[in-house]
C-alpha positions as CSV (number, residue, x, y, z in Angstrom):
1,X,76.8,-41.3,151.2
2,X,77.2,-45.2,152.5
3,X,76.5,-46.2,156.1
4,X,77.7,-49.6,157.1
5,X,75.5,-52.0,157.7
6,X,76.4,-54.9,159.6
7,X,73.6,-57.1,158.8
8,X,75.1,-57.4,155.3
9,X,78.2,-59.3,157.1
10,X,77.6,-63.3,157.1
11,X,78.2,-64.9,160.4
12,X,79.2,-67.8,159.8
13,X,79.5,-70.3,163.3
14,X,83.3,-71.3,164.0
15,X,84.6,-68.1,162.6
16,X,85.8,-64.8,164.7
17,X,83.7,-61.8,164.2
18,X,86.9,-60.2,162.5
19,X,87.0,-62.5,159.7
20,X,83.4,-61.9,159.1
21,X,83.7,-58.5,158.7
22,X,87.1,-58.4,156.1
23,X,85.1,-61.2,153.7
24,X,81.6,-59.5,153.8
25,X,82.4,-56.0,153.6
26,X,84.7,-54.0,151.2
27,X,87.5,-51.5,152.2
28,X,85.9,-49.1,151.1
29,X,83.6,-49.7,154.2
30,X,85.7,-49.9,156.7
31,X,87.6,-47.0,155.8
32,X,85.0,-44.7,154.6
33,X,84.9,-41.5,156.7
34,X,81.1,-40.2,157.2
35,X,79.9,-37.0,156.7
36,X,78.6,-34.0,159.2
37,X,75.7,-34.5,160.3
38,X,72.7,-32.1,158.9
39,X,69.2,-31.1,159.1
40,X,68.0,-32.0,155.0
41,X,64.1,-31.6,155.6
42,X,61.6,-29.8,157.4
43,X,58.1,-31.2,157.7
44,X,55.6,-28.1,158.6
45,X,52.1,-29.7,159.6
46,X,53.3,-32.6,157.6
47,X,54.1,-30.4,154.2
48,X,58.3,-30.7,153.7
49,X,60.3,-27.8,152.7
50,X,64.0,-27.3,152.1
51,X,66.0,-25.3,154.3
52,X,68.4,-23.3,153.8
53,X,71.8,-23.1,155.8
54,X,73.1,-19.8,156.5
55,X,76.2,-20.7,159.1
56,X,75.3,-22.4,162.4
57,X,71.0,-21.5,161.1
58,X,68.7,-23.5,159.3
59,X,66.3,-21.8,157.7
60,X,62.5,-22.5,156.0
61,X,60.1,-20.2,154.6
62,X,56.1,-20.7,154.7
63,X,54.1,-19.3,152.7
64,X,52.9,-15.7,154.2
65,X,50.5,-15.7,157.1
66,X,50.5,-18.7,158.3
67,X,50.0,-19.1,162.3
68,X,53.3,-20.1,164.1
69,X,52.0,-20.4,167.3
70,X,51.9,-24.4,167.0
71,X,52.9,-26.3,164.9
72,X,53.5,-30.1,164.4
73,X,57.7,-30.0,163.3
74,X,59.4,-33.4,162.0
75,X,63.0,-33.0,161.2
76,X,65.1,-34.9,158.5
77,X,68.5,-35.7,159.7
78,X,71.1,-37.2,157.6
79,X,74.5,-39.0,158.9
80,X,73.1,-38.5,162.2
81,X,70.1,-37.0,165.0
82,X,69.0,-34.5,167.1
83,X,68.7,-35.5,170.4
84,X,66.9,-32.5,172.3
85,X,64.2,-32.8,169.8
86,X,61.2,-34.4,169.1
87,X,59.3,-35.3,166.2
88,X,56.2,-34.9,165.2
89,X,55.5,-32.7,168.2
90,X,53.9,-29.2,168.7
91,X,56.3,-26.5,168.9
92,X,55.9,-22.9,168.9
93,X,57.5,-21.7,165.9
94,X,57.3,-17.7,166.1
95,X,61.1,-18.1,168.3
96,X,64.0,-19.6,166.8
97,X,64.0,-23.4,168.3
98,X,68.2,-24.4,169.5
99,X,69.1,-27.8,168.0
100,X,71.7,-30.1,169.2
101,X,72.7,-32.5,166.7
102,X,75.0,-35.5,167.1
103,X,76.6,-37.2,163.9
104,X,77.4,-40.7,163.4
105,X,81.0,-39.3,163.0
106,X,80.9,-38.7,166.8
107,X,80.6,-35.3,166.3
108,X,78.2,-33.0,168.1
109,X,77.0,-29.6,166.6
110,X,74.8,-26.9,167.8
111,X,72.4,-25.4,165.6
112,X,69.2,-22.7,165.4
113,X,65.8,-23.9,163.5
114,X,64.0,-20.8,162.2
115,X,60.5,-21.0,160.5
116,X,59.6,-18.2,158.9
117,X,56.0,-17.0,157.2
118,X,56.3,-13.6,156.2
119,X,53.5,-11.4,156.9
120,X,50.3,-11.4,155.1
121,X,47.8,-8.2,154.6
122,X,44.7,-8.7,156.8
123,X,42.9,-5.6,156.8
124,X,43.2,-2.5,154.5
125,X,40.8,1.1,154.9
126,X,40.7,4.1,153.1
127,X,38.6,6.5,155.3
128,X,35.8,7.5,153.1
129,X,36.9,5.4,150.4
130,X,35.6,2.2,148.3
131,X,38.7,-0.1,147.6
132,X,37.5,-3.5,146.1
133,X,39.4,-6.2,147.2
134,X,40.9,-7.0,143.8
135,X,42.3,-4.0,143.7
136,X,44.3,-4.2,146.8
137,X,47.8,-5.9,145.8
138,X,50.5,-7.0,148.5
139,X,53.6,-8.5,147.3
140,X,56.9,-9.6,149.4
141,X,58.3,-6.3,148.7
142,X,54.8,-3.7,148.0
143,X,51.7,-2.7,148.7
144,X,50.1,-0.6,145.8
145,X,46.6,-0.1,146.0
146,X,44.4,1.4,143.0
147,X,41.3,3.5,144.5
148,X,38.8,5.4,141.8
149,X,39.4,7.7,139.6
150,X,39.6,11.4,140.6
151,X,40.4,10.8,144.2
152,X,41.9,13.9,146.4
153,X,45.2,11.6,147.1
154,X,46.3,14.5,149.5
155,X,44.6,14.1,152.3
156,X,43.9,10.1,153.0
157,X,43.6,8.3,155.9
158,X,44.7,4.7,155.8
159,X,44.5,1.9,158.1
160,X,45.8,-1.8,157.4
161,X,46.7,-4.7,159.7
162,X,49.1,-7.8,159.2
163,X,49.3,-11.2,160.1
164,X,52.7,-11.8,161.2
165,X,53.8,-9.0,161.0
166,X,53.6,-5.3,163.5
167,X,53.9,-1.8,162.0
168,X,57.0,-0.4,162.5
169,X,57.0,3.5,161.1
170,X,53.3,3.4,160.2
171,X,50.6,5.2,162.2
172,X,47.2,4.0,161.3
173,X,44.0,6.5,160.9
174,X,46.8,9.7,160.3
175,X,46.0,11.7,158.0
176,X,48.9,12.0,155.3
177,X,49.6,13.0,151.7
178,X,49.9,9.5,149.1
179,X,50.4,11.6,145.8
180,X,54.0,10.1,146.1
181,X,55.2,7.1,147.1
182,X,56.1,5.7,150.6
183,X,57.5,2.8,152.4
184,X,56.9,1.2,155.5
185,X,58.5,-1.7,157.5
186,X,57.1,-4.4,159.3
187,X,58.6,-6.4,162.6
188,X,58.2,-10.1,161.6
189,X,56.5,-13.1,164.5
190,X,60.2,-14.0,165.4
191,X,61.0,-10.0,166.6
192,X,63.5,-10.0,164.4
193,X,63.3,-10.2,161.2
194,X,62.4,-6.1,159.4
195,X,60.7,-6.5,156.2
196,X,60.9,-3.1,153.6
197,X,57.6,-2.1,151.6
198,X,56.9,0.3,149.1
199,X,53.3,1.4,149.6
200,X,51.7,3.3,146.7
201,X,47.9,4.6,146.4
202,X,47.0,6.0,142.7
203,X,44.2,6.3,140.7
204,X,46.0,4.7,138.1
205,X,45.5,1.2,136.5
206,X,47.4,-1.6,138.4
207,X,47.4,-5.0,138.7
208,X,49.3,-8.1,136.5
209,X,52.4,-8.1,134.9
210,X,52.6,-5.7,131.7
211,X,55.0,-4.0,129.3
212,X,52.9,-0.4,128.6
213,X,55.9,0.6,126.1
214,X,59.5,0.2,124.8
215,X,62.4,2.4,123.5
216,X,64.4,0.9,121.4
217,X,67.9,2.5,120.7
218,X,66.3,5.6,121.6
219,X,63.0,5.6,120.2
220,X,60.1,4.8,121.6
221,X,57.7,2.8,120.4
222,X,54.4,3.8,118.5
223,X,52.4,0.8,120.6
224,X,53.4,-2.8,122.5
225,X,50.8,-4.7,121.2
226,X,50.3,-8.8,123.1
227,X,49.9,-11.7,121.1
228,X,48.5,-14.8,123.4
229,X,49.9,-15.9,125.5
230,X,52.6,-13.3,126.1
231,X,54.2,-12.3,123.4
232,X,55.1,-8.8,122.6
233,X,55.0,-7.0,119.3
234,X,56.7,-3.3,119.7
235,X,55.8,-1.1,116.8
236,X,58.4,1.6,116.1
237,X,58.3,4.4,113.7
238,X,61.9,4.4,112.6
239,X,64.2,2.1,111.2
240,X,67.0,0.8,113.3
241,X,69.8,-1.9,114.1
242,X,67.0,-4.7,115.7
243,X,69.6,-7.0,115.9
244,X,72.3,-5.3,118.7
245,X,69.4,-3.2,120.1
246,X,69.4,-1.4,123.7
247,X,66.1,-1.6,125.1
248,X,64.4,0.2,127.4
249,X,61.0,-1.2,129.2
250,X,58.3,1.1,130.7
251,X,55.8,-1.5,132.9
252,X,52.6,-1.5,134.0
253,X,52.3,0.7,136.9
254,X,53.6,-1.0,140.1
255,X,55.7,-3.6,138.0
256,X,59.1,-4.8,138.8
257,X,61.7,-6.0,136.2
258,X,64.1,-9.2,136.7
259,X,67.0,-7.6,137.7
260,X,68.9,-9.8,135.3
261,X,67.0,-8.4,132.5
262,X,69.6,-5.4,131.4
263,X,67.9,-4.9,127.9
264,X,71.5,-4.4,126.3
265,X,72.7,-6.1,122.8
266,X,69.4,-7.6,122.5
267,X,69.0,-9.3,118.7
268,X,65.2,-8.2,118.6
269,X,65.6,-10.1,115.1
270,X,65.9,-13.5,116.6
271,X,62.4,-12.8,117.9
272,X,63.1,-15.0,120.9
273,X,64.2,-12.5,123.5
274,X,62.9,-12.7,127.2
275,X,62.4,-11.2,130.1
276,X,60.4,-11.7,133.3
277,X,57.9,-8.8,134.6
278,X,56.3,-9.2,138.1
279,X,53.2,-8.0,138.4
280,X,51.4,-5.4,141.4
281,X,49.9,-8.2,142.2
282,X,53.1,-10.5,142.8
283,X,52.9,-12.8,140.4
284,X,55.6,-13.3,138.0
285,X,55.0,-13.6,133.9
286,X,57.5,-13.9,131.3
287,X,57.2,-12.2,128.4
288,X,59.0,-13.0,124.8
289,X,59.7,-10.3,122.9
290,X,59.1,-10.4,119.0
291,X,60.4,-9.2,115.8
292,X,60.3,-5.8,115.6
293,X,57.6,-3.6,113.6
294,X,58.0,-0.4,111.6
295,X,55.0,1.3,111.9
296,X,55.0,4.1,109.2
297,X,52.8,6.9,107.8
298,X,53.4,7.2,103.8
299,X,55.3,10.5,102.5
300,X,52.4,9.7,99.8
301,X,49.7,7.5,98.8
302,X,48.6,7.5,94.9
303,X,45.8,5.5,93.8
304,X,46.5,3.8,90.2
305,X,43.2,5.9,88.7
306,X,45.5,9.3,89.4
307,X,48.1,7.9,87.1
308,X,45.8,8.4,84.0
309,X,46.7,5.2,82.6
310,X,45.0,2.3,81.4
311,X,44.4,-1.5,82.8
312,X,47.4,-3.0,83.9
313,X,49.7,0.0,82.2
314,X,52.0,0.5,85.4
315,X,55.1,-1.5,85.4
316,X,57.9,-0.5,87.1
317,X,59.4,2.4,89.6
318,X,63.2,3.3,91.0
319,X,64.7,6.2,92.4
320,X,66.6,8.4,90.9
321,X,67.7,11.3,92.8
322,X,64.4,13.3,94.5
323,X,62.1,12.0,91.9
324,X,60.6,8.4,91.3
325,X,60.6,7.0,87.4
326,X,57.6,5.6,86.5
327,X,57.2,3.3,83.6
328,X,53.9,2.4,81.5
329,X,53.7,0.1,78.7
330,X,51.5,2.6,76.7
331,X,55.4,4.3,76.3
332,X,56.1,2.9,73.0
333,X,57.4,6.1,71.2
334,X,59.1,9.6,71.5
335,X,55.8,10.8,71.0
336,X,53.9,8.8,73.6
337,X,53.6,10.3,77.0
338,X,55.7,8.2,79.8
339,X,58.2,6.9,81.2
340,X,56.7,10.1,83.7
341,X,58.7,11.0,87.2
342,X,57.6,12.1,90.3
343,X,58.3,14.0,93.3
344,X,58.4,12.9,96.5
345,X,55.0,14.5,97.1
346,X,54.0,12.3,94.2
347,X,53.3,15.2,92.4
348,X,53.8,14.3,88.3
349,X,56.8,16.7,87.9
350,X,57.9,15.4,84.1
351,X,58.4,13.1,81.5
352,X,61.9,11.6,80.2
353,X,63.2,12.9,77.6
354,X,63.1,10.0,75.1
355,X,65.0,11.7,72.2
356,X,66.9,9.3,69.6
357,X,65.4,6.4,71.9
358,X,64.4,3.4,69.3
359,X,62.2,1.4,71.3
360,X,61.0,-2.4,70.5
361,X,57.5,-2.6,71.2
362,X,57.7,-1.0,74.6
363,X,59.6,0.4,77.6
364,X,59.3,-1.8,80.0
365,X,61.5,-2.3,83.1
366,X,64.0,0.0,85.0
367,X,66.3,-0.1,87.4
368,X,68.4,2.7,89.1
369,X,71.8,2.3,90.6
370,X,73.1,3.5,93.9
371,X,73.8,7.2,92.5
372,X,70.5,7.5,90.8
373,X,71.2,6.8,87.0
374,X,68.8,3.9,85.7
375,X,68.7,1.8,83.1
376,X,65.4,1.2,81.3
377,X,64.9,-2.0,79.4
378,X,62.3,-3.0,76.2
379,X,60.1,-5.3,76.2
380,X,61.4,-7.1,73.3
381,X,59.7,-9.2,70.9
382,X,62.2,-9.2,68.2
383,X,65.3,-11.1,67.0
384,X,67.4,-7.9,65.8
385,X,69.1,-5.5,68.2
386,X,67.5,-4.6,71.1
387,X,69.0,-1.4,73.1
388,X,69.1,-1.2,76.9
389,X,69.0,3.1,77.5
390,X,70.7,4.8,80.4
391,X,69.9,8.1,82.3
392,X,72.0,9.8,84.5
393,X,69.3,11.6,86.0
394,X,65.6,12.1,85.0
395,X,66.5,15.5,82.9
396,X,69.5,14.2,81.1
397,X,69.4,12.8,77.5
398,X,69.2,9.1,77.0
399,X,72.2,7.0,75.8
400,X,72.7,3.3,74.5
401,X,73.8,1.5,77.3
402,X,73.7,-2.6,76.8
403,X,72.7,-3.6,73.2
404,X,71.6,-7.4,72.6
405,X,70.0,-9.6,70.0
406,X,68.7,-13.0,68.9
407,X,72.2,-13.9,68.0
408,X,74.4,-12.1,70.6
409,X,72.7,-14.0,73.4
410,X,73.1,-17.1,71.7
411,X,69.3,-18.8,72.2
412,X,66.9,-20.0,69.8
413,X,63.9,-18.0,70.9
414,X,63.3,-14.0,70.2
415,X,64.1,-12.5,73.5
416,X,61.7,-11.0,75.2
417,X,62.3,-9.1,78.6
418,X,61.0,-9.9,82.0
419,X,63.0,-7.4,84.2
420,X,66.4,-5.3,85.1
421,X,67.9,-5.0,88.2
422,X,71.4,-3.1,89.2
423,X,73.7,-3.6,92.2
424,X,76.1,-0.9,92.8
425,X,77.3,2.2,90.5
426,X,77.5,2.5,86.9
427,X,80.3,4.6,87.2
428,X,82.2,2.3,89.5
429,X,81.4,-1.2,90.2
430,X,77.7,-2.8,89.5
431,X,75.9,-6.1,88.2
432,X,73.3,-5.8,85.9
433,X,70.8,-8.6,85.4
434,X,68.0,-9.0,82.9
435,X,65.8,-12.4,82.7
436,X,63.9,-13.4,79.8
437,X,60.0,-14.0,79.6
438,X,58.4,-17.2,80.4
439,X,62.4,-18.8,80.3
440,X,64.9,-19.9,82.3
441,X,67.5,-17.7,81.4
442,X,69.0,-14.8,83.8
443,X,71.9,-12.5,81.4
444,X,74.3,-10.9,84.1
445,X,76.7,-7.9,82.9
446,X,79.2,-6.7,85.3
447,X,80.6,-3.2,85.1
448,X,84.4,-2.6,86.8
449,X,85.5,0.8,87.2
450,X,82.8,2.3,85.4
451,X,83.6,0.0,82.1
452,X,80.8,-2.2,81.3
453,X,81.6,-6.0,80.2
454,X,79.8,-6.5,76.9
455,X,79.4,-9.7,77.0
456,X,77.0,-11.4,79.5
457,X,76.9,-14.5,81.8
458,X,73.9,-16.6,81.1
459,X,72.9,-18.1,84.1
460,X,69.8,-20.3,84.8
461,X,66.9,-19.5,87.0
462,X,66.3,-23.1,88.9
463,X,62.3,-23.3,88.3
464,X,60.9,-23.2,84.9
465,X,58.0,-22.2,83.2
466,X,58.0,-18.4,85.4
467,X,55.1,-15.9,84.2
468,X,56.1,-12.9,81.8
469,X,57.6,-11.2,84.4
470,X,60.1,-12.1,87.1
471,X,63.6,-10.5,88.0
472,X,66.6,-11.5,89.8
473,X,68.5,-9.2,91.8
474,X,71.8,-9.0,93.2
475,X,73.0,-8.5,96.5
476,X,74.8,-5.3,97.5
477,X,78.6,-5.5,97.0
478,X,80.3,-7.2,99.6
479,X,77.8,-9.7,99.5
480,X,77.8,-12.9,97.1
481,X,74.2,-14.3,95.6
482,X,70.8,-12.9,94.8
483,X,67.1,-12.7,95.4
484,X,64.5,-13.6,93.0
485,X,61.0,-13.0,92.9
486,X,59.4,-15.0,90.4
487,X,55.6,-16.2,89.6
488,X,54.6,-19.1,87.1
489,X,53.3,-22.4,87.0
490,X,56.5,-24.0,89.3
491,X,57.1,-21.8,91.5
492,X,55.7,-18.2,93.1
493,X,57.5,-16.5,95.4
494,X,61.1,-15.1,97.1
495,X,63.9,-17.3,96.5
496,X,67.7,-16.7,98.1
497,X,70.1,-18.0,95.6
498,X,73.7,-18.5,95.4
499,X,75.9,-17.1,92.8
500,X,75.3,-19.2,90.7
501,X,71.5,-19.5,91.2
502,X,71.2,-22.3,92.9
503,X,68.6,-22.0,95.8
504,X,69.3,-22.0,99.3
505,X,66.0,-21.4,100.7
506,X,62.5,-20.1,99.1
507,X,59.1,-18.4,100.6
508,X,55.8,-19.7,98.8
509,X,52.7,-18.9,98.2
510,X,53.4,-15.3,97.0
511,X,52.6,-13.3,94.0
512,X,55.8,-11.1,93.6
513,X,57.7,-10.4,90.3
514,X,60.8,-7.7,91.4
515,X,62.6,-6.6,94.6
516,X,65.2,-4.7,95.4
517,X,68.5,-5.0,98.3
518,X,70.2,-1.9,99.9
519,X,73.2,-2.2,102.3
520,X,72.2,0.6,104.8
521,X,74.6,1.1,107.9
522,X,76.3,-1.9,107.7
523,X,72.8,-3.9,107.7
524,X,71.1,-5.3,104.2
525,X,67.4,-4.8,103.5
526,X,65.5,-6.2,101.2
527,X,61.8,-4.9,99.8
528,X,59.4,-5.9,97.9
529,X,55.8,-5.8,96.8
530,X,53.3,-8.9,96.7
531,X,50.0,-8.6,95.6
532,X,47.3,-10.4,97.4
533,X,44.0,-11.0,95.5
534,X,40.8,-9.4,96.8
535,X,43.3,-7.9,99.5
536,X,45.7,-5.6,97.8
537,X,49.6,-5.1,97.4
538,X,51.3,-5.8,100.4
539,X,54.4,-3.8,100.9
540,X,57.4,-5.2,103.1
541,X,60.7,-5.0,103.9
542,X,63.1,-7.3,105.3
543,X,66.3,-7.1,107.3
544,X,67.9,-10.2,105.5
545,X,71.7,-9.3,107.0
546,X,71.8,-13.3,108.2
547,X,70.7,-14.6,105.1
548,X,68.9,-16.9,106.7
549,X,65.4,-18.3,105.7
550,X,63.5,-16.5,109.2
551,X,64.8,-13.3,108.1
552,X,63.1,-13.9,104.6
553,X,59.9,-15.0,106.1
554,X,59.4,-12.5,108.8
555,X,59.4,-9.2,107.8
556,X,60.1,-5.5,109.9
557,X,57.8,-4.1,107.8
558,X,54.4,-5.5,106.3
559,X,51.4,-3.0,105.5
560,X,48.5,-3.8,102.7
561,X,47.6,-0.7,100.4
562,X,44.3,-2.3,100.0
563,X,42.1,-2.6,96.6
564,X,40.2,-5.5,95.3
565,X,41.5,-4.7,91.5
566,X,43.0,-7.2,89.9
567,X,46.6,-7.0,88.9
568,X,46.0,-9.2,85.4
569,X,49.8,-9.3,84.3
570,X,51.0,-9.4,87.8
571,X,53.1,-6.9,87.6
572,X,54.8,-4.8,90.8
573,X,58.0,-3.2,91.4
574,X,60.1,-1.8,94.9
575,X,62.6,0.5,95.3
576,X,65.5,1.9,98.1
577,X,67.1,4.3,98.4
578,X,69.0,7.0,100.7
579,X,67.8,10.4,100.6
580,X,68.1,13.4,102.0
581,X,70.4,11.1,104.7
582,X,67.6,8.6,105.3
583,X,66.5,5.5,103.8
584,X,63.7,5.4,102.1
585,X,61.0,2.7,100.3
586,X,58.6,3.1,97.1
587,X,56.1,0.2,96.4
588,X,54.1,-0.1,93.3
589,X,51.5,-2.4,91.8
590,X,49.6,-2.4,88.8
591,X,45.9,-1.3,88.9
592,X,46.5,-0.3,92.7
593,X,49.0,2.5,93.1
594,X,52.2,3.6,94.9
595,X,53.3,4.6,97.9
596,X,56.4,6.5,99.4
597,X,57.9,6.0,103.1
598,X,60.5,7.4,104.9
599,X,61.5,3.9,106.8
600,X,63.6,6.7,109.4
601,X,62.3,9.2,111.2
């Protein structure tokens, strides 16, 4: 807004006042039209507030209680004045005050000044009753009140007085029944304004702002636990889609939501969700929600002594069908107890059936595909033909699957296996991938249509110098790249890599050699198993449907099976699969044991 100013016009002697005013002031001056005049600021007892216009009234709130009665008034009047008013008077404020206000424009307008300070609780009694103060807790819209545990909420009498404010549909000292709620209304100073309460007495817990529990697409959680300053882990005990999730809050007891909080198509991944809670006690918190936790019970728990093998014996685990294949180094012939399977009771139900097998030195990876046949691979440690068995289930008789040598790969070292890991069906459409010890080099056979490509792409793992054991598995169909997990002097970790293993992003700093990746309902999963030393194996899985590097690092599921043993060849293994209808998780480690979950409910 400009006002013209005529001192800014030079008057110069000699010269008419009209040429003064065309070569001192612009056009824009003269022909500016000013605006309506308006009441902009309210000084209460010297403290300014902003009104608000609602038609022909001009409204400011005070805080709640404060005394009317008189009260020092300045008004701030742009493009213009009042002229039936003056400031910096005492005015009683409890009755709307008329305005007449008169702009520069010529115009003259008739307005209403309210003040108003809602009422405040003065005074509140339970007959009979100890209330602490702190316990008492009036808000612009409630008044709940926690008494002691045990109280006879039937038959109370209450009385409470206001300042500005007069019960309207309350009778003080009445006897009455508060098992369920109530509401009263108070008449404001100005006899006009109604103000609505809720009014609740329970022996219940109330007070700040809190999330007791949540449901998330229909199932509640296990527990909401709060993580300073107010961030809220739910813990659920079934998987679900986290990232379009409905959610349902319950509050502490007296709590009101933002109503713009609707809890629909939350991503609950993202782990940046909000809403804002106020509390019994009026005050207002926001709350971020975080990633979601699974919180499971294991289908079984087997401690690595129950296996009845030796010192760092175990060394791999997949699904096949109802049972879980277990391999052991100490397998080295037809005549040597293992590869053994399992039910999922963990009960040792048999061992395969290792007839024509010809194994160099040892069994020593498997992998299953998405139907339940596996693949075991030797360890190696020789330059002439190496044979890669399959199983179609864990009864079936073994047959020569991938056969490899010295020569057939084309390097100048003997090979010497450091894993196996399958994507997709054997029977249909997979990728098989087996990496070599203490190398860089990943061997990738695809199978179309249930016809298996004989000849390998070598690929090359981007660190160097990896342990004896790492593995690189591919992502479900539909999906282009891999995961590795790798340990060795460069690098020890998860790594997301491209297609042709070049990295996109890595997590450090942990001790995992295999994983496995599931597409499940439209979402992919990843899980592995880390072991932690002096800790244990830490089992996790990961909704990695983004791809992106927080999805890696933050996982939906992360439990320790605790155990100080060491794992001396580092050596642990994951598996996915569905059964039954539901997904489901095995995690392994050397020395420590296995464990079975049912990641759905």
């Amino acid at each position: 807004m400009k006002i013209l100013n005529i001192s800014k016009c030079r008057v110069t002697l000699g010269v008419s006042l009209l040429i003064i005013l065309l070569t001192a002031c612009s056009k824009d001056e003269l022909t500016r039209t000013y605006e309506s005049v308006k009441v902009v600021g309210v000084k209460v007892n010297n403290e300014l507030f902003t009104p608000q216009y609602i038609d022909d009234v001009v409204q400011i709130k005070v805080p709640a209680g404060r005394d009317l009665s008189n009260v020092k008034l300045q008004l701030l009047v742009a493009n213009g004045e009042a002229t039936n008013f003056e400031n910096n008077a005492s005015y009683d404020c409890r009755k709307p005050i008329s305005l007449r206000l008169k702009g520069m424009n010529g115009e003259q307008t008739e307005a209403v000044l309210k003040v108003q300070s809602p009422p405040s609780l003065s005074s509140f009694i339970v007959e009979g009753v100890n209330v602490p103060k702190e316990n008492i807790h009036f808000s612009e819209n409630s008044l709940i009140v926690q008494v002691p545990p045990h109280t006879d909420l039937t038959n109370l009498k209450v009385t409470m007085e206001f300042v500005n404010g007069t019960l309207m549909d309350f009778t003080n000292g009445i006897e009455s029944d508060y098992t369920d709620q109530k509401t009263f209304k108070l008449k404001g100073s100005d006899d006009e304004t109604i103000y609505s309460y809720d009014f609740i007495i329970t022996t219940e817990e109330v007070g700040p702002a809190s999330i007791r529990s949540m449901t998330i697409n229909g199932i509640a959680t296990d527990s909401v636990v709060l993580k300073s300053p107010a961030t809220l882990v739910p813990y659920v005990n079934s998987l679900t889609n986290f990232a379009n999730a409905a959610v349902v809050l319950e509050t502490g007891f007296g709590n009101r939501i933002d109503p713009g909080f609707t809890g629909a198509g939350l991503n609950l991944l993202s782990g940046t969700e909000k809403v804002k809670i106020t509390g019994s006690d009026g005050i207002e918190k926001e709350f971020t929600i975080a990633r979601p936790q699974l919180s499971l019970q294991p289908l079984f728990s087997k401690v690595y002594d129950s296996f009845g093998f030796g010192a760092n014996d175990l060394c791999g685990v997949a699904f096949s069908g109802n049972n879980i294949v277990v391999t052991n180094y100490s397998a080295v012939a037809p005549t040597v107890i293992g590869p053994n399977y399992y039910n999922l009771s963990g009960e040792r139900t048999g061992v395969l059936n290792k007839t024509g097998v010809v194994i160099a030195n040892s069994l020593r990876k498997l992998a299953s595909d998405d139907k339940g046949a596996f693949l075991v691979v030797p360890l190696g440690l020789t330059d002439n033909d190496q044979t890669i068995y399959k199983w179609d289930n864990v009864t079936s008789a073994p047959v020569p699957y991938i056969t490899y040598s010295k020569a057939s790969l084309g390097v100048d070292y003997t090979p010497r296996s450091a894993g196996i890991n399958i994507s997709g069906s054997l029977d249909g459409n997979a990728i098989i991938t087996v990496g070599m010890a203490q190398k860089t080099e990943l061997f990738v056979w695809t199978v179309t249509g249930g016809v298996l490509n004989t000849r390998p792409q070598k690929l090359a793992f981007p660190y160097d110098k990896s342990g004896y054991y790492w593995s690189v598995e591919p992502l479900p169909a539909g999906s282009s790249g891999f995961v590795g997990a790798s340990t060795g002097t460069n690098f020890n970790g998860i790594i997301s890599l491209n297609n042709t293993l070049g990295e996109l992003h890595k997590q450090t700093g942990i001790i995992a050699t295999d994983c496995k990746t599931i597409k499940y309902k439209d979402r992919i999963y990843l899980a592995y198993t880390a072991y932690a030393t002096g800790k244990g194996a830490l089992m996790r899985v990961c909704d990695i449907t983004d791809g992106q590097a927080a999805s890696y690092q933050n996982p939906i599921f992360d439990v320790t099976m605790p155990s100080t043993a060491a794992n001396g060849n580092n050596t642990m293994d994951a598996d996915m699969a569905v059964i039954n209808g539901k997904l489901h998780a095995v995690f392994a480690c050397t020395n420590i044991g296995m464990r079975l979950y049912s990641l759905e409910r």
